[in-house]
PDB file of N, CA, C and O in Angstrom:
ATOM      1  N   UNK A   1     166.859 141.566 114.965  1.00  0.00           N
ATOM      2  CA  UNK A   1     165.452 141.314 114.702  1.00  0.00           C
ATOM      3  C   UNK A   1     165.104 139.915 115.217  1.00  0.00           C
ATOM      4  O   UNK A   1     165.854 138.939 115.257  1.00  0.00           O
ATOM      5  N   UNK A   2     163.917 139.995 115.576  1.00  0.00           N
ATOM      6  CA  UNK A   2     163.510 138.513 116.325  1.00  0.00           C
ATOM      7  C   UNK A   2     163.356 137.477 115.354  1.00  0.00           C
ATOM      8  O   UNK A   2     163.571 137.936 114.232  1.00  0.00           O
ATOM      9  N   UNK A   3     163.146 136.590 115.343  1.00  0.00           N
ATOM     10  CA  UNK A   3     162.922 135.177 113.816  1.00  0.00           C
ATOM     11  C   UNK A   3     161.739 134.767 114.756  1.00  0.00           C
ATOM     12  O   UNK A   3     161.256 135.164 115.816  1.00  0.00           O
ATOM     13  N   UNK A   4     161.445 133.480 113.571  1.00  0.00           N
ATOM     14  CA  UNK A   4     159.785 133.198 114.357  1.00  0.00           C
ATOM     15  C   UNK A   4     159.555 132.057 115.326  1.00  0.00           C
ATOM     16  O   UNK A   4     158.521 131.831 115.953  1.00  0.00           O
ATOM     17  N   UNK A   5     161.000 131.188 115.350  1.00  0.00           N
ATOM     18  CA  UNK A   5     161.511 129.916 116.927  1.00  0.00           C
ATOM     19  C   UNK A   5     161.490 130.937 117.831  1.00  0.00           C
ATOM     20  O   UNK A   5     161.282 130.461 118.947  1.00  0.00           O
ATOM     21  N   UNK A   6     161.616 132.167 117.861  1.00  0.00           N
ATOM     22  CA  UNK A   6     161.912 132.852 119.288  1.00  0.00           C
ATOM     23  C   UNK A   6     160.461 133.569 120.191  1.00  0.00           C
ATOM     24  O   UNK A   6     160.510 134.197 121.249  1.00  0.00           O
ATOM     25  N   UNK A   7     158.808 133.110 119.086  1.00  0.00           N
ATOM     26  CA  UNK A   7     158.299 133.967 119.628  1.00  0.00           C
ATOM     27  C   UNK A   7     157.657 132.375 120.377  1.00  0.00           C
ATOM     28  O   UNK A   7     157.738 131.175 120.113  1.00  0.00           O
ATOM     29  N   UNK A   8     156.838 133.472 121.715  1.00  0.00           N
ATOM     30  CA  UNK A   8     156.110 132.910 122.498  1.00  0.00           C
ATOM     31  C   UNK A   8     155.093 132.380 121.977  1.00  0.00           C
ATOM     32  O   UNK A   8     154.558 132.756 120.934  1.00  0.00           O
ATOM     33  N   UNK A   9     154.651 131.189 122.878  1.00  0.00           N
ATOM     34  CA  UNK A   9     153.257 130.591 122.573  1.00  0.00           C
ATOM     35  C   UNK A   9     152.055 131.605 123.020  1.00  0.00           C
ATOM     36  O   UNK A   9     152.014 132.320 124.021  1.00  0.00           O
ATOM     37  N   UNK A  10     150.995 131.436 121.877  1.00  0.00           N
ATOM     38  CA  UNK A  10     149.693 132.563 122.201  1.00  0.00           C
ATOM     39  C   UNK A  10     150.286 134.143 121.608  1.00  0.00           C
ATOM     40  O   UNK A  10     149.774 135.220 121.914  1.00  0.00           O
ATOM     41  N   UNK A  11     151.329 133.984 120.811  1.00  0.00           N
ATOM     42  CA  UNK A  11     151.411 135.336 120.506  1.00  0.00           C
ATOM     43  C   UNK A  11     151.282 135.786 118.996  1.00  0.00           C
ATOM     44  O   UNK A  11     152.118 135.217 118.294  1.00  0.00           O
ATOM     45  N   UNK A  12     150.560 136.547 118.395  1.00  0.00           N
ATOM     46  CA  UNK A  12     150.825 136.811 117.313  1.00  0.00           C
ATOM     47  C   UNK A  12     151.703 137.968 116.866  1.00  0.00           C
ATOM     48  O   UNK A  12     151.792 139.003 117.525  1.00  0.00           O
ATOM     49  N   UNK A  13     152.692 137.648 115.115  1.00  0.00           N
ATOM     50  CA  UNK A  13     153.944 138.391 114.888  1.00  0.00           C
ATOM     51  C   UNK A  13     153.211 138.385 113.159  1.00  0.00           C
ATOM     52  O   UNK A  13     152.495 137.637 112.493  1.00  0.00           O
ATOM     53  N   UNK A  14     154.097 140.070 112.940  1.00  0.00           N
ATOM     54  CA  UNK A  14     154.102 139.866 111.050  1.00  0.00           C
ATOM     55  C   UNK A  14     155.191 139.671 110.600  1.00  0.00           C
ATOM     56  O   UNK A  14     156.213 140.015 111.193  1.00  0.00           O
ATOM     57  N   UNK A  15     155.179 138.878 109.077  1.00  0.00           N
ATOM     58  CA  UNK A  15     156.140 138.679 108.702  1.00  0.00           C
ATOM     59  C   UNK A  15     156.687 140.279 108.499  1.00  0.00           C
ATOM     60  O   UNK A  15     156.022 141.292 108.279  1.00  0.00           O
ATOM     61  N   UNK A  16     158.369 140.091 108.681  1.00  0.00           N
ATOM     62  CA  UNK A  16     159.035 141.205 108.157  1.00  0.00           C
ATOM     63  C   UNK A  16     160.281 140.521 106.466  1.00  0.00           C
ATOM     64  O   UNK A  16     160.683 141.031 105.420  1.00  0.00           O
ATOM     65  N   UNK A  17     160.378 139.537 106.969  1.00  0.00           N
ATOM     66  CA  UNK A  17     161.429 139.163 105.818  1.00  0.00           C
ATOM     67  C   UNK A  17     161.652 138.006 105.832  1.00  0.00           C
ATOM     68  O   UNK A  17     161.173 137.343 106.752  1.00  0.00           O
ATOM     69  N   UNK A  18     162.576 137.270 104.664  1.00  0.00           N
ATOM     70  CA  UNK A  18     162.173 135.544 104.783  1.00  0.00           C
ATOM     71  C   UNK A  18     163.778 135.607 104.159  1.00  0.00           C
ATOM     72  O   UNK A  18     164.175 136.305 103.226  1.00  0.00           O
ATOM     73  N   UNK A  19     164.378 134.861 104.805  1.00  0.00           N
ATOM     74  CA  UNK A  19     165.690 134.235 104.507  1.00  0.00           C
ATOM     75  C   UNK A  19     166.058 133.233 103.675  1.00  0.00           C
ATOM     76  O   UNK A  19     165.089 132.795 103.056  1.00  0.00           O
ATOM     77  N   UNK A  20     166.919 132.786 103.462  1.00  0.00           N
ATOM     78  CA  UNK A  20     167.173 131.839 102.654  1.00  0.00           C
ATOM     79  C   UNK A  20     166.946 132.283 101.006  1.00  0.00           C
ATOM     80  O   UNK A  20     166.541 133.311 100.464  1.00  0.00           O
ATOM     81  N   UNK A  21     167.441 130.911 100.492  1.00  0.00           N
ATOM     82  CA  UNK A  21     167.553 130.676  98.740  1.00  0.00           C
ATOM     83  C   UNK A  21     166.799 129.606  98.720  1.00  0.00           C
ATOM     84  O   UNK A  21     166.370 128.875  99.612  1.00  0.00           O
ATOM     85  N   UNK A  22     166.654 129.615  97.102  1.00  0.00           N
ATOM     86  CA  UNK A  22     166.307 128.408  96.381  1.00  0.00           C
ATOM     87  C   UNK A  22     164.969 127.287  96.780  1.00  0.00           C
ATOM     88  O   UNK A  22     163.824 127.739  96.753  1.00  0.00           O
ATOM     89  N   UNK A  23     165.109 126.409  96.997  1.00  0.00           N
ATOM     90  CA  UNK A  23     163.800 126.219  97.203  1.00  0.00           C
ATOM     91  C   UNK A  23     163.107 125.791  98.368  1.00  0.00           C
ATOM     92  O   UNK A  23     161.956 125.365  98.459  1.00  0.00           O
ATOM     93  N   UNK A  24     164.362 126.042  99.644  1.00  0.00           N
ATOM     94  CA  UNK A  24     163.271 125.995 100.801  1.00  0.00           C
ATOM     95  C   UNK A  24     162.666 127.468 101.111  1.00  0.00           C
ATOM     96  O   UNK A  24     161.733 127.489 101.914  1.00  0.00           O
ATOM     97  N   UNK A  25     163.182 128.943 100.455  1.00  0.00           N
ATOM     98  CA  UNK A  25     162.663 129.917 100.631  1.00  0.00           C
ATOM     99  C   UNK A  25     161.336 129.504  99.632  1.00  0.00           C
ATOM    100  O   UNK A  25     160.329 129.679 100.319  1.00  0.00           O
ATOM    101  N   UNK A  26     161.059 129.152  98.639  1.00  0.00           N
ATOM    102  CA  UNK A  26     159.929 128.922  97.240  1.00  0.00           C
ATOM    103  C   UNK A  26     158.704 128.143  98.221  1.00  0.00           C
ATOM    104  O   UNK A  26     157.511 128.343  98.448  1.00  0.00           O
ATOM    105  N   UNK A  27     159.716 127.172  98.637  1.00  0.00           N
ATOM    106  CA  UNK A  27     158.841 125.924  99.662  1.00  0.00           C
ATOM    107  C   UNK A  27     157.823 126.846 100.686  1.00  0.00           C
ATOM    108  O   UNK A  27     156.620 126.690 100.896  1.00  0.00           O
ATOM    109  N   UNK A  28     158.837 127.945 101.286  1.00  0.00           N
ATOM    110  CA  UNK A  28     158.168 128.420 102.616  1.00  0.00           C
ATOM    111  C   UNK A  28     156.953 129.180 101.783  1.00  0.00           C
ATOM    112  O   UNK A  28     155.762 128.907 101.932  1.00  0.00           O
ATOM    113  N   UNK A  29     157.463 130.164 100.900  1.00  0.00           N
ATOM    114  CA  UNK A  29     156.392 131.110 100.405  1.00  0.00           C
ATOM    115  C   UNK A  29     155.055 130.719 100.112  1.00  0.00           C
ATOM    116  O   UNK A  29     154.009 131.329 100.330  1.00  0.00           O
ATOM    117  N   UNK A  30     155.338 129.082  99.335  1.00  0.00           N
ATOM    118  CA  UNK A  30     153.945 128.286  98.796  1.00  0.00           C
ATOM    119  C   UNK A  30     152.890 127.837 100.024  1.00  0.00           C
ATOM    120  O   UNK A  30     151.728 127.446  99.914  1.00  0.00           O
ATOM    121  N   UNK A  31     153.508 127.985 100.946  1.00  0.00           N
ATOM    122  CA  UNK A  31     152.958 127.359 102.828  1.00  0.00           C
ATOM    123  C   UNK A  31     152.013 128.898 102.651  1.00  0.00           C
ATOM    124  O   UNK A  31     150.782 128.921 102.643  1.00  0.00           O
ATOM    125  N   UNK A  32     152.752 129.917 102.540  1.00  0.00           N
ATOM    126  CA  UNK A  32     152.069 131.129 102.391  1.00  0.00           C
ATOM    127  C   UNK A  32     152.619 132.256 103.230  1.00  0.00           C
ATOM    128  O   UNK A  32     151.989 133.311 103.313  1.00  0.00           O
ATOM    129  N   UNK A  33     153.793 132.075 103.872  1.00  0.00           N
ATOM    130  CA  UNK A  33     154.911 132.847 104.599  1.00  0.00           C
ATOM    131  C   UNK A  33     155.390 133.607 103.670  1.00  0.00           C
ATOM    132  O   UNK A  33     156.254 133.097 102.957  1.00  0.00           O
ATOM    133  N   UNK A  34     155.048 134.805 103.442  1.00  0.00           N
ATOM    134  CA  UNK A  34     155.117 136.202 102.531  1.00  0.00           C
ATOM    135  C   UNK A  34     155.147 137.522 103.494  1.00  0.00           C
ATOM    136  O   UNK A  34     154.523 137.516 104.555  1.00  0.00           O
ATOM    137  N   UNK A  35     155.954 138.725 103.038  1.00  0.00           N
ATOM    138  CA  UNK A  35     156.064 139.640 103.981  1.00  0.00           C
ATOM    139  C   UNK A  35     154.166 140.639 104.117  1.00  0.00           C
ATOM    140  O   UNK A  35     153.254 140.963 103.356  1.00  0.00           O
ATOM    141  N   UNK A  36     154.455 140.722 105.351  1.00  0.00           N
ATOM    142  CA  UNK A  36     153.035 141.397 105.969  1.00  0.00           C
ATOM    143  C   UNK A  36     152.173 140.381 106.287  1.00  0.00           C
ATOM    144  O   UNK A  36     151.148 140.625 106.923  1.00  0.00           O
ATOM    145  N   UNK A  37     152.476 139.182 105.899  1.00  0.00           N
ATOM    146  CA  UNK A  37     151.320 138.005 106.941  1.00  0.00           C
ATOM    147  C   UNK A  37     151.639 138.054 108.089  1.00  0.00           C
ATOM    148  O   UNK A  37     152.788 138.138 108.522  1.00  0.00           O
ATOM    149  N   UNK A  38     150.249 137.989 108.932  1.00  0.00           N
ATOM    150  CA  UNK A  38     150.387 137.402 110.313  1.00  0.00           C
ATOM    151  C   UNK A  38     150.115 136.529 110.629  1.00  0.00           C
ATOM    152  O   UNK A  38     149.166 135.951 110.099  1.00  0.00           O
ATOM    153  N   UNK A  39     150.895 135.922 111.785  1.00  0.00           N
ATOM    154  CA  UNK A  39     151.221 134.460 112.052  1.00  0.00           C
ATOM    155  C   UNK A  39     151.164 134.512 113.868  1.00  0.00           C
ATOM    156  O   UNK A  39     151.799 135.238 114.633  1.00  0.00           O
ATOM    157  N   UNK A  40     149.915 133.201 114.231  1.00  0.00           N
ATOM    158  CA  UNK A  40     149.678 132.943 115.184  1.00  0.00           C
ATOM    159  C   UNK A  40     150.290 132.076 116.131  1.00  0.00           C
ATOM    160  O   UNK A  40     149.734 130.979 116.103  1.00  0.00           O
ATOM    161  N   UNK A  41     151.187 132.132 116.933  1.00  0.00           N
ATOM    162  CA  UNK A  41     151.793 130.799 117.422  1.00  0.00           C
ATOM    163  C   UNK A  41     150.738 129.865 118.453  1.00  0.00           C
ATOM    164  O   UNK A  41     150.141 130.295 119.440  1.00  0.00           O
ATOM    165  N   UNK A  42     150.717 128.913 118.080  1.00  0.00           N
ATOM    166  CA  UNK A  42     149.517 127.822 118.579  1.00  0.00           C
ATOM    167  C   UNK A  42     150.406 127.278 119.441  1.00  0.00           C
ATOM    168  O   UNK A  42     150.617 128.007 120.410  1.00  0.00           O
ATOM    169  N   UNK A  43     151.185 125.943 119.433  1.00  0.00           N
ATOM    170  CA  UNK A  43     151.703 125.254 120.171  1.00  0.00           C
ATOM    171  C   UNK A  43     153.500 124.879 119.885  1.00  0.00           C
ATOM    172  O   UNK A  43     154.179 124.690 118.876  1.00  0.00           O
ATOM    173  N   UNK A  44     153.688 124.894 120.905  1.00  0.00           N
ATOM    174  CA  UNK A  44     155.259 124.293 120.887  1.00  0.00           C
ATOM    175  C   UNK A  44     154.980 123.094 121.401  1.00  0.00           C
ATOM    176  O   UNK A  44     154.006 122.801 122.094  1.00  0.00           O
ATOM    177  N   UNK A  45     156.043 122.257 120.974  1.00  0.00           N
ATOM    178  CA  UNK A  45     155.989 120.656 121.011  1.00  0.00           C
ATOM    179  C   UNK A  45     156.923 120.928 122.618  1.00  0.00           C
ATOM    180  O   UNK A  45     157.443 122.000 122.926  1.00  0.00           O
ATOM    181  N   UNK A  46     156.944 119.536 123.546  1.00  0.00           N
ATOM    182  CA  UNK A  46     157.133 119.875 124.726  1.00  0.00           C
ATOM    183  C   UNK A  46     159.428 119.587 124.656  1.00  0.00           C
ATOM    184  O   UNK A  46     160.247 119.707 125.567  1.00  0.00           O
ATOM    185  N   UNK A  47     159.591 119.278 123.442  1.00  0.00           N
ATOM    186  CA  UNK A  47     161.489 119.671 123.920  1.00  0.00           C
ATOM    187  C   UNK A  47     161.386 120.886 122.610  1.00  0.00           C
ATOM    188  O   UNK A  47     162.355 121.034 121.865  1.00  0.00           O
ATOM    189  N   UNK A  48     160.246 121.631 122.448  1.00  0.00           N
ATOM    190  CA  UNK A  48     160.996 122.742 121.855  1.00  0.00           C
ATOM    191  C   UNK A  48     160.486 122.659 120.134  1.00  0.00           C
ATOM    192  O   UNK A  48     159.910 123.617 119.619  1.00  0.00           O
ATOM    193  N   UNK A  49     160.687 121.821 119.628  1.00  0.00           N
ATOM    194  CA  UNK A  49     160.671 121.421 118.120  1.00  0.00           C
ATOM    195  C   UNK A  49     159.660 120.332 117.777  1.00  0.00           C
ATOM    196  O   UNK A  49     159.718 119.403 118.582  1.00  0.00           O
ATOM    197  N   UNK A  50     158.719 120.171 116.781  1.00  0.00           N
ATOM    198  CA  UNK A  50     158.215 121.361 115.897  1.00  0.00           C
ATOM    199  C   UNK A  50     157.284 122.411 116.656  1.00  0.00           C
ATOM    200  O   UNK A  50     156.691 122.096 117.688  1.00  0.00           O
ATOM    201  N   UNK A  51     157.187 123.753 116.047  1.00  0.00           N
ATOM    202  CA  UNK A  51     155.735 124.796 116.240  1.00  0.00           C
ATOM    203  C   UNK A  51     155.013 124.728 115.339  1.00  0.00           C
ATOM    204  O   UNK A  51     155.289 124.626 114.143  1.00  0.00           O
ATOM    205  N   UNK A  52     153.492 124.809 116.119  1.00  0.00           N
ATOM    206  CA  UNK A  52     152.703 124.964 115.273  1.00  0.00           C
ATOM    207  C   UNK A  52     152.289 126.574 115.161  1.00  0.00           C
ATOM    208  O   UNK A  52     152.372 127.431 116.041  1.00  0.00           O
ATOM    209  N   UNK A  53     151.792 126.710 113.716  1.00  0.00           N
ATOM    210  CA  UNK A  53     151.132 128.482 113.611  1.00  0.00           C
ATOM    211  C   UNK A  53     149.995 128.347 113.119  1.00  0.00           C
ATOM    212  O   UNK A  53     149.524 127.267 112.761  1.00  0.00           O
ATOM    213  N   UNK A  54     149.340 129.624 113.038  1.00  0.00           N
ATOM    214  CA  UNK A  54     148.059 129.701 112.346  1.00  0.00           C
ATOM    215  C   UNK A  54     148.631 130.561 111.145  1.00  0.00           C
ATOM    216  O   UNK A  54     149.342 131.506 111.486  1.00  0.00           O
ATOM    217  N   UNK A  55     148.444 130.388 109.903  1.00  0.00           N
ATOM    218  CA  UNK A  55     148.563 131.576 108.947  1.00  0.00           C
ATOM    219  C   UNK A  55     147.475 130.727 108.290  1.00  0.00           C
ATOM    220  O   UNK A  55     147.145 129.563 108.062  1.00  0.00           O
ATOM    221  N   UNK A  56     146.945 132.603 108.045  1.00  0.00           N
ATOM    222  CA  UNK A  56     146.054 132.411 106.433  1.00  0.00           C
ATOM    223  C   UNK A  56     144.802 131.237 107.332  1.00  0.00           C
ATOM    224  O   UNK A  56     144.180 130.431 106.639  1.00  0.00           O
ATOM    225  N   UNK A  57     144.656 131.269 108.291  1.00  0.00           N
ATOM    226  CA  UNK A  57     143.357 130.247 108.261  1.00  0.00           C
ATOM    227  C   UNK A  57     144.304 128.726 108.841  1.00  0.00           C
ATOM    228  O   UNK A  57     144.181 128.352 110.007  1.00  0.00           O
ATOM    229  N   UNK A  58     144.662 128.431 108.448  1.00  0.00           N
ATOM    230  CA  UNK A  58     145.428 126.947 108.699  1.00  0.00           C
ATOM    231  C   UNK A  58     146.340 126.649 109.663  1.00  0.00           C
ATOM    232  O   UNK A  58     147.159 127.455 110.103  1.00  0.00           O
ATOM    233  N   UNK A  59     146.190 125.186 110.104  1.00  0.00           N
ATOM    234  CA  UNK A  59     147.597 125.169 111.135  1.00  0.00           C
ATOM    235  C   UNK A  59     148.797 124.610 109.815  1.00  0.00           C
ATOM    236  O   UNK A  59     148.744 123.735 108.951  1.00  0.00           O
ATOM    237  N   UNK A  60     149.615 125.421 110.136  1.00  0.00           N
ATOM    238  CA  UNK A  60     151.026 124.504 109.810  1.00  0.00           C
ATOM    239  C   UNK A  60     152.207 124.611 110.805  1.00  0.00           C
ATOM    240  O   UNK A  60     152.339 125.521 111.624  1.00  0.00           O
ATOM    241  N   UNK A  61     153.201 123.379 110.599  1.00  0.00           N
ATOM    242  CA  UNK A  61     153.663 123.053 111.680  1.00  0.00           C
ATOM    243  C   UNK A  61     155.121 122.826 110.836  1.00  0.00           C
ATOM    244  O   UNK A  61     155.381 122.009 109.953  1.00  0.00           O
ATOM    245  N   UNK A  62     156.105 124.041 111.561  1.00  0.00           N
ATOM    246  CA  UNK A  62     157.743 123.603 110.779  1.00  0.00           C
ATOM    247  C   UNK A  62     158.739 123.442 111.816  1.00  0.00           C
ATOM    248  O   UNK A  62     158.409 123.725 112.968  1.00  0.00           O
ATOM    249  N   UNK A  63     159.605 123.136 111.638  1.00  0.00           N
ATOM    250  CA  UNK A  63     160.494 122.566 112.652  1.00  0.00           C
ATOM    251  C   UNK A  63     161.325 123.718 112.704  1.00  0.00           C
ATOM    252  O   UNK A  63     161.343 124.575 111.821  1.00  0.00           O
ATOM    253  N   UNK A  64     162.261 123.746 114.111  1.00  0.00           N
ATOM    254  CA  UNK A  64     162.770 125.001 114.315  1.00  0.00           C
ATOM    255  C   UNK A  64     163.867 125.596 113.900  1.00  0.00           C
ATOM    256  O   UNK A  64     164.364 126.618 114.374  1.00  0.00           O
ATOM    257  N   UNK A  65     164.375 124.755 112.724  1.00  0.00           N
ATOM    258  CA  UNK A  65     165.322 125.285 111.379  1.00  0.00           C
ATOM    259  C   UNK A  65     164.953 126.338 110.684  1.00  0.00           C
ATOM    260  O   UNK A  65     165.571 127.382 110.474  1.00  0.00           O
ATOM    261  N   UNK A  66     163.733 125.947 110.283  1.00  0.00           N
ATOM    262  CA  UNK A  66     162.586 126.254 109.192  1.00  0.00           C
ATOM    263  C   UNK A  66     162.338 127.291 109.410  1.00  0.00           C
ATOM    264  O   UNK A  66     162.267 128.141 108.522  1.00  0.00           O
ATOM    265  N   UNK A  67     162.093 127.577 110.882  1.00  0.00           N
ATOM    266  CA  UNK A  67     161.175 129.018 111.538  1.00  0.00           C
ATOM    267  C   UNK A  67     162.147 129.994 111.580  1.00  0.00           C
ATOM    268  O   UNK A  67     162.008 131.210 111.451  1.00  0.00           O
ATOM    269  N   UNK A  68     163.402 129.182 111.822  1.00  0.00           N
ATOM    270  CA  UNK A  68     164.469 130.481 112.158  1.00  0.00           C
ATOM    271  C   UNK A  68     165.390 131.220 110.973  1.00  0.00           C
ATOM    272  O   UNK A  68     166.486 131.747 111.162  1.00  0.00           O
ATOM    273  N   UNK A  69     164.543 131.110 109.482  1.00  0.00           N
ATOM    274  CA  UNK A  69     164.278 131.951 108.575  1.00  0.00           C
ATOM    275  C   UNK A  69     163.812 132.777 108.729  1.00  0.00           C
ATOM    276  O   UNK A  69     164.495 133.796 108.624  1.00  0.00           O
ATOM    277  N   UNK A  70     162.540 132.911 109.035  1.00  0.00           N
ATOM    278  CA  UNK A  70     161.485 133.863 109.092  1.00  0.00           C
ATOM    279  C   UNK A  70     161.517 135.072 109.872  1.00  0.00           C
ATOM    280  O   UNK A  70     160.949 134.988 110.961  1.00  0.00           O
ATOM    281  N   UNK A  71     162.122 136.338 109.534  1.00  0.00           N
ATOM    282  CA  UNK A  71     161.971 137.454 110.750  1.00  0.00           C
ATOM    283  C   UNK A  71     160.994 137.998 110.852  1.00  0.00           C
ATOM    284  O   UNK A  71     160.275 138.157 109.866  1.00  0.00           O
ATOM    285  N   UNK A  72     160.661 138.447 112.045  1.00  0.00           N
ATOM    286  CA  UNK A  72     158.818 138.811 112.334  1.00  0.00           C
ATOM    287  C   UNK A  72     159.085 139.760 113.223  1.00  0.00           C
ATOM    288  O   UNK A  72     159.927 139.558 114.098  1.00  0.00           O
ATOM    289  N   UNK A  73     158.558 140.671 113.150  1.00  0.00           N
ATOM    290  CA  UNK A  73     158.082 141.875 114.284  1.00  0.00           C
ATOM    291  C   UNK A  73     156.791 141.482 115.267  1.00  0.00           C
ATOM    292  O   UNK A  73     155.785 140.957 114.790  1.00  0.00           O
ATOM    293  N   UNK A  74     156.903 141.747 116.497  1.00  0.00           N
ATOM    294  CA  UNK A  74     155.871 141.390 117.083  1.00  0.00           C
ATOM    295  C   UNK A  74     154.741 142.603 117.270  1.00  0.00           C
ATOM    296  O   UNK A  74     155.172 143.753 117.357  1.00  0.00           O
ATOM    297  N   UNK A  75     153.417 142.386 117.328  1.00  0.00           N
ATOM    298  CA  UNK A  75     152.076 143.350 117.174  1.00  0.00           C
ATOM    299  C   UNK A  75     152.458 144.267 118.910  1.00  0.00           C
ATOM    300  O   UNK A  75     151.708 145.154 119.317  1.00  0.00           O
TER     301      UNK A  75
END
């Protein structure tokens, strides 16, 4: 399954599942990374790390640790 460092810029993906324990999974969920959101990729920083997304209305921006929790299906 793809994670969410691997998708392209300009593409939108839904969440399928969220990895991790304890409280950087709690951390991610409160951002609002929950299964069936969709998530816009806005910008990659130019060596790669951080991305920015659109969810829910907002930019947020996680570094590419962070993202490569997140498995996403692409639309």
């Amino acid at each position: 399954m793809k994670t969410l460092d691997m998708v392209k810029c300009g593409k939108t993906v839904t969440v399928e599942k969220l990895s991790g324990t304890g409280a950087v999974r709690r951390r991610m969920m409160d951002m609002g990374i929950t299964r069936g959101t969709e998530i816009f990729v806005q910008k990659v920083a130019p060596l790669g790390d951080p991305i920015e997304f659109i969810i829910r209305g907002y930019a947020l921006t996680l570094r590419k640790e962070d993202a490569n929790r997140v498995e996403v299906t692409e639309k």
